[in-house]
C-alpha positions as CSV (number, residue, x, y, z in Angstrom):
1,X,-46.3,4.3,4.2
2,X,-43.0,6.4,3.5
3,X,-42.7,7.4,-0.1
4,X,-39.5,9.6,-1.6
5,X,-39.0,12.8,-1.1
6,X,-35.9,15.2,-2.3
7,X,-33.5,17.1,-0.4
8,X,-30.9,19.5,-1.7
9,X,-27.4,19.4,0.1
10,X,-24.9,21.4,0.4
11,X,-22.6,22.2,-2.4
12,X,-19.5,20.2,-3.0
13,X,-17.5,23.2,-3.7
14,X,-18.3,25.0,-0.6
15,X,-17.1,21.7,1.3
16,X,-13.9,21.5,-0.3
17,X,-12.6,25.3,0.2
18,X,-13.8,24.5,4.1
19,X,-11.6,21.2,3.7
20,X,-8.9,23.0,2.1
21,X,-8.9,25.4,5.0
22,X,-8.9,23.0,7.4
23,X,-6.2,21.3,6.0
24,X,-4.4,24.2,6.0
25,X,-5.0,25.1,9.6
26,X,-4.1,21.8,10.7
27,X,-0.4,22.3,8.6
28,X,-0.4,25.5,10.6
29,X,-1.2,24.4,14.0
30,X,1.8,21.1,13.6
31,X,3.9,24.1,12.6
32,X,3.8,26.1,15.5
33,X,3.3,23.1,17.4
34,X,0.0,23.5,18.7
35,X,-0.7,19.9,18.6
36,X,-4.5,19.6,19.8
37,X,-5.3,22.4,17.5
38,X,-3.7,20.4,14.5
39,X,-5.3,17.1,15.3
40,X,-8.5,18.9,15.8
41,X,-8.2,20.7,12.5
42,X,-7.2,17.0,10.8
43,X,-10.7,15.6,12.3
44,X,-12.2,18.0,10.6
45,X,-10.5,17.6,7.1
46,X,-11.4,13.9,7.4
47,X,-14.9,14.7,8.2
48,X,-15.5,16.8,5.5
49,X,-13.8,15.3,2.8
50,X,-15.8,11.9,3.6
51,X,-18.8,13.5,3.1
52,X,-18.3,14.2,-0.6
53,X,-20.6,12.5,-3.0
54,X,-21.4,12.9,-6.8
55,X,-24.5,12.4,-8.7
56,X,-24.7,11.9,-12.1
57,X,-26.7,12.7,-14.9
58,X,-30.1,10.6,-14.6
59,X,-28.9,9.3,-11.4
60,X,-30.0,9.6,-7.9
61,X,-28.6,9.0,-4.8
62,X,-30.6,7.2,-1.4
63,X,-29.2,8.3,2.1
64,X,-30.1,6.8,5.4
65,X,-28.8,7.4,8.8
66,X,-28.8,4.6,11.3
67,X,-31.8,2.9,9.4
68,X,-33.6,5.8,9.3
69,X,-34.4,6.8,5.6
70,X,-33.3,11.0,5.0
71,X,-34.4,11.8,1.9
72,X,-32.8,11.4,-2.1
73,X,-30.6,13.3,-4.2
74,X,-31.6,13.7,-7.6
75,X,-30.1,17.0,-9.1
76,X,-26.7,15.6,-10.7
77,X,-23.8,17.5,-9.3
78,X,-20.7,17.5,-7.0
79,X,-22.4,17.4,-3.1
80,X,-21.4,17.2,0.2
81,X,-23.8,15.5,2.8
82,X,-23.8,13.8,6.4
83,X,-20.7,11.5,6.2
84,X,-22.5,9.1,8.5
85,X,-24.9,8.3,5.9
86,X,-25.3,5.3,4.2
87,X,-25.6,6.5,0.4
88,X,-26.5,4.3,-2.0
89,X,-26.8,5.5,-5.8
90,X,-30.1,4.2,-7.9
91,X,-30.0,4.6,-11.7
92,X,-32.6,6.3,-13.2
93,X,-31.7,5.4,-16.9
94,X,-34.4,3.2,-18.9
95,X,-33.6,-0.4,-19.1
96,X,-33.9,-3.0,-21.5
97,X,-35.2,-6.4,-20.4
98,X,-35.3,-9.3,-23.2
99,X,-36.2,-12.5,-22.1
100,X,-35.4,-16.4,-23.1
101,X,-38.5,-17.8,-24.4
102,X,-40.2,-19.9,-21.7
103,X,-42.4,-22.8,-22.7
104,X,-46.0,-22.3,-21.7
105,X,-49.1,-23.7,-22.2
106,X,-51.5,-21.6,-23.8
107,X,-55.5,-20.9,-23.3
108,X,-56.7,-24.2,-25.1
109,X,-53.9,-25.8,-23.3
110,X,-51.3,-25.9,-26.5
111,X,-47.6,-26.1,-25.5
112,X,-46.1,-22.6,-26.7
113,X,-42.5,-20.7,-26.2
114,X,-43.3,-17.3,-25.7
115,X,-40.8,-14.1,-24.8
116,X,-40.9,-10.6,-24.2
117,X,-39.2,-7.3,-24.2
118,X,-39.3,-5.0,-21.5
119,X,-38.4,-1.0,-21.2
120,X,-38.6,-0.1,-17.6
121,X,-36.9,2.6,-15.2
122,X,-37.0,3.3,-11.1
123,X,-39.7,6.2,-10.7
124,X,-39.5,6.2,-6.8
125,X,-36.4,5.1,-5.1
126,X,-37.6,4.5,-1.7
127,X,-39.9,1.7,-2.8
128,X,-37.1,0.6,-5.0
129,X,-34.3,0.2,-2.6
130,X,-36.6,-0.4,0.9
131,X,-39.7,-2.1,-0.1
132,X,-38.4,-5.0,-2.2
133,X,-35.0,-6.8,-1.7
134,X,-33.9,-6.7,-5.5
135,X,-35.6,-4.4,-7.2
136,X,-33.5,-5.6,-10.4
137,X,-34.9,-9.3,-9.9
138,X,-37.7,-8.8,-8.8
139,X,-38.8,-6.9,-12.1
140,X,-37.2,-9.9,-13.9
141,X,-39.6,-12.6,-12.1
142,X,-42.7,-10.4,-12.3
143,X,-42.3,-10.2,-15.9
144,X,-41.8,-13.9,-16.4
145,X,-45.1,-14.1,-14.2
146,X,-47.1,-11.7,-15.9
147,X,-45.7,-13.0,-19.4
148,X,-47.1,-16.7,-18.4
149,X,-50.5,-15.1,-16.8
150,X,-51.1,-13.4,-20.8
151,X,-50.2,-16.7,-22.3
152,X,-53.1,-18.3,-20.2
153,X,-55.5,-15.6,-21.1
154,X,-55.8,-16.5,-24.9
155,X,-55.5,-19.3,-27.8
156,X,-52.3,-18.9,-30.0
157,X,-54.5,-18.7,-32.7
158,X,-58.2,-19.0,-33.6
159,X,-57.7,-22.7,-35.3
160,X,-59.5,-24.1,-32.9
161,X,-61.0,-21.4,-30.5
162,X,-62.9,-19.7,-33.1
163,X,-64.7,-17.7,-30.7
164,X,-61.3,-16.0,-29.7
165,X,-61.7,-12.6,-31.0
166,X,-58.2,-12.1,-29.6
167,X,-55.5,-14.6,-30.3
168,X,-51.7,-14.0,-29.0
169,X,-50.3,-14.4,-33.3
170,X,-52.6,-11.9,-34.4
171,X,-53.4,-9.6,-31.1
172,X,-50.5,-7.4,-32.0
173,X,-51.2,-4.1,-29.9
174,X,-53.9,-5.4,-28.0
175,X,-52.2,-8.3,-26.5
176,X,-49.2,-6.0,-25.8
177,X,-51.1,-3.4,-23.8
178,X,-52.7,-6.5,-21.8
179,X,-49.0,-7.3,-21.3
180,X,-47.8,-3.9,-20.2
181,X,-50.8,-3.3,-17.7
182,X,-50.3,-6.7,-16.0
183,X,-46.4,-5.9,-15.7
184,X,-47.3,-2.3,-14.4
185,X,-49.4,-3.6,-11.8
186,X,-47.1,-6.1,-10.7
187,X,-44.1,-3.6,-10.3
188,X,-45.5,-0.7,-8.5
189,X,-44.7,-2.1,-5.8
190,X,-40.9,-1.4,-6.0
191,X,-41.7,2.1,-8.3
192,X,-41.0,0.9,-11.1
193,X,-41.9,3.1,-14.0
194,X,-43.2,0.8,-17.1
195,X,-42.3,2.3,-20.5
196,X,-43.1,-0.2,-23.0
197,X,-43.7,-4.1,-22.8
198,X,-44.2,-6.1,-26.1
199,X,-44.4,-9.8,-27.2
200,X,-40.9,-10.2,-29.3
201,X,-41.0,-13.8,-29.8
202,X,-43.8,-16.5,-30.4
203,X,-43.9,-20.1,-31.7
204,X,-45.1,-23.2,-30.8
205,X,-43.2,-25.7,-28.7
206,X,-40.9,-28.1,-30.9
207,X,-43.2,-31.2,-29.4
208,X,-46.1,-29.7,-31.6
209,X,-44.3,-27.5,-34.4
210,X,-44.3,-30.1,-37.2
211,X,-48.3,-31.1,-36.7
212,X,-49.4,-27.3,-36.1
213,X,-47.4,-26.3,-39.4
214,X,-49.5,-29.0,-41.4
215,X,-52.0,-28.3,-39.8
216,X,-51.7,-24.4,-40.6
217,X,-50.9,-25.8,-44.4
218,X,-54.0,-27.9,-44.7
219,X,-56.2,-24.9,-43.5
220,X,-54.4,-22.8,-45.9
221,X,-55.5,-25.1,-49.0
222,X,-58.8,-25.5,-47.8
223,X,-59.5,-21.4,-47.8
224,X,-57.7,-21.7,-51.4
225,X,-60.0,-24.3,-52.4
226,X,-63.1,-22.3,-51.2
227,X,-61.9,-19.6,-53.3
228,X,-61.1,-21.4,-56.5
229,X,-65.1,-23.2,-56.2
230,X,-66.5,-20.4,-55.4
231,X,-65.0,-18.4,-58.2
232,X,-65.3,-21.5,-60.5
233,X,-69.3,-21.3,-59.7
234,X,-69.8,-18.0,-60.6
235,X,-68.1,-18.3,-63.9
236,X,-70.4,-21.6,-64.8
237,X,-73.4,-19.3,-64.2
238,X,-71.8,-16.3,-66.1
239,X,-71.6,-19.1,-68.9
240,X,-74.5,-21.2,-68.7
241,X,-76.6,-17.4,-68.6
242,X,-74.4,-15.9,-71.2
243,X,-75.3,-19.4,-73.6
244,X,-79.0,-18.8,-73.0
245,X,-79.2,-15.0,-73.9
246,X,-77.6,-14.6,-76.7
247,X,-79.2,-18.3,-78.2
248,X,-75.7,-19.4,-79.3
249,X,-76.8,-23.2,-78.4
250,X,-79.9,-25.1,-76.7
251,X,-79.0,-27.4,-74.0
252,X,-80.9,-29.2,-72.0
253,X,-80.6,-30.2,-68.5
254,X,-78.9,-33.3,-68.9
255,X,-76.5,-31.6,-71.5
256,X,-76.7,-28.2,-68.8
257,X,-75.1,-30.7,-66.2
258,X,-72.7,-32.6,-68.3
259,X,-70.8,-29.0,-69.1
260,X,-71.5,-28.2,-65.5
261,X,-69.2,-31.0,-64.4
262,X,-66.6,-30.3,-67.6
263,X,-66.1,-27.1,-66.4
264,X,-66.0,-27.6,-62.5
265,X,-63.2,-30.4,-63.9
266,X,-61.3,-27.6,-65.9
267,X,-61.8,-24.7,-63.3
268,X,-60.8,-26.7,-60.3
269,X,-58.6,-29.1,-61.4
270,X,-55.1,-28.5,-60.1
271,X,-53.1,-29.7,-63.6
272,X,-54.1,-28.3,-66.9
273,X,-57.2,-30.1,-69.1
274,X,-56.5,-32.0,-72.0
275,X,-58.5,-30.5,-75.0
276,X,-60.4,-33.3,-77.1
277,X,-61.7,-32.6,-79.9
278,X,-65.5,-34.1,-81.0
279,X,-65.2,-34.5,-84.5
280,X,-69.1,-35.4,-84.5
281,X,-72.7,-33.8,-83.7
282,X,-73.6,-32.9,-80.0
283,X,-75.6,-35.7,-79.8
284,X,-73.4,-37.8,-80.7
């Protein structure tokens, strides 16, 4: 398999005083009427000056003869080269790619809209410009692939696959690495150098938004309520110990469990408790 390789041409400036000379010659030669010398000398000038080419700064520039590839120009300058080449100039500046958000279904099979961002740049322009037809879309359809390939690898979240130790909401850098190594593979191909691929957007399809955000909600009072019982139960202990150490009152079990129940009301009720005041005994 070819791969790229360099040449340096000639300079451009070198070219253009042998352009001007011709040029000049071939004024001379009309002048004294030496007519095949002038036409001659005119060939030339055309020759030369079609063979100037310019590369820019972070830019590069393919030649090929009569389908046969001759090498790439990547020192940015003024050149002169074969004017029977093809030349065709490859950008080597990074690109940004940021993608719609395509619906997808994810690993437990939940519809969600997913999108990505994508810093790329050509690393080898002969697989760029010979071994693909559009190196530009084909980068743009491998990403889409590779970005529905992740989504199919995990859960959007560990609501319901609780053995996911990896979920696409909360993978942050880990899922993004999966990402870039999948797009890298995919696109060196075409040498395509992969600088940076991240997850930029990520929400559930508007079929299931709605349910999934009660859903989310529900969960989120049910941790709260674990919190405020667990916290409530410790306290009733603290008290119930505290009461029997320092002797301030006897209770016994059926009075234990009736303040038990009082204060479970008070600690985990969600409106404030209504004092009432027993204006009798405790037996009463």
């Amino acid at each position: 398999m070819k791969q790229e390789f360099t040449v340096k041409p000639i300079s451009g400036y070198l070219a253009l005083l042998m352009a001007v000379l011709f040029l000049g010659g071939a004024i001379a030669g009309f002048a004294y009427q030496s007519i095949w010398i002038g036409l001659i000398l005119t060939l030339l000038f055309v020759f030369t000056v079609l063979g100037f080419t310019v590369v820019y700064p972070n830019g590069s520039c393919v030649m090929v003869l009569f389908g046969a590839y001759k090498g790439t120009i990547r020192e940015n300058g003024f050149f002169w080269v074969n004017p029977l080449y093809f030349k065709r100039r490859i950008s080597l500046r990074a690109r940004n790619f940021n993608s719609d958000p395509i619906k997808v279904n994810d690993k437990i099979g939940n519809p969600i809209k997913i999108g990505l961002v994508l810093v790329w740049r050509v690393a080898e322009t002969y697989k760029a410009v010979f071994d693909v037809d559009d190196y530009q879309h084909f980068v743009l359809v491998q990403s889409d692939a590779a970005l529905r390939k992740l989504a199919g690898l995990y859960p959007y979240d560990n609501f319901e696959d609780h053995d996911a130790v990896i979920a696409l909401r909360s993978g942050g850098q880990e899922v993004n690495n999966e990402l870039e190594k999948e797009i890298r593979e995919r696109l060196q191909i075409c040498g395509i150098e992969v600088i940076e691929a991240r997850i930029n957007y990520i929400a559930y399809a508007e079929e299931i938004a709605n349910a999934m955000l009660r859903r989310q909600q529900a969960s989120a009072v049910v941790s709260a309520r674990f919190k405020i019982v667990e916290g409530a139960v410790s306290m009733v202990e603290m008290a119930l110990e505290q009461l029997s150490l320092k002797k301030i009152v006897e209770l016994d079990e059926e009075k234990k469990a009736a303040m038990v129940s009082n204060l479970m009301v008070v600690l985990c009720g969600d409106k404030d408790a209504t004092p009432i005041v027993n204006t009798g005994t405790l037996n009463s």
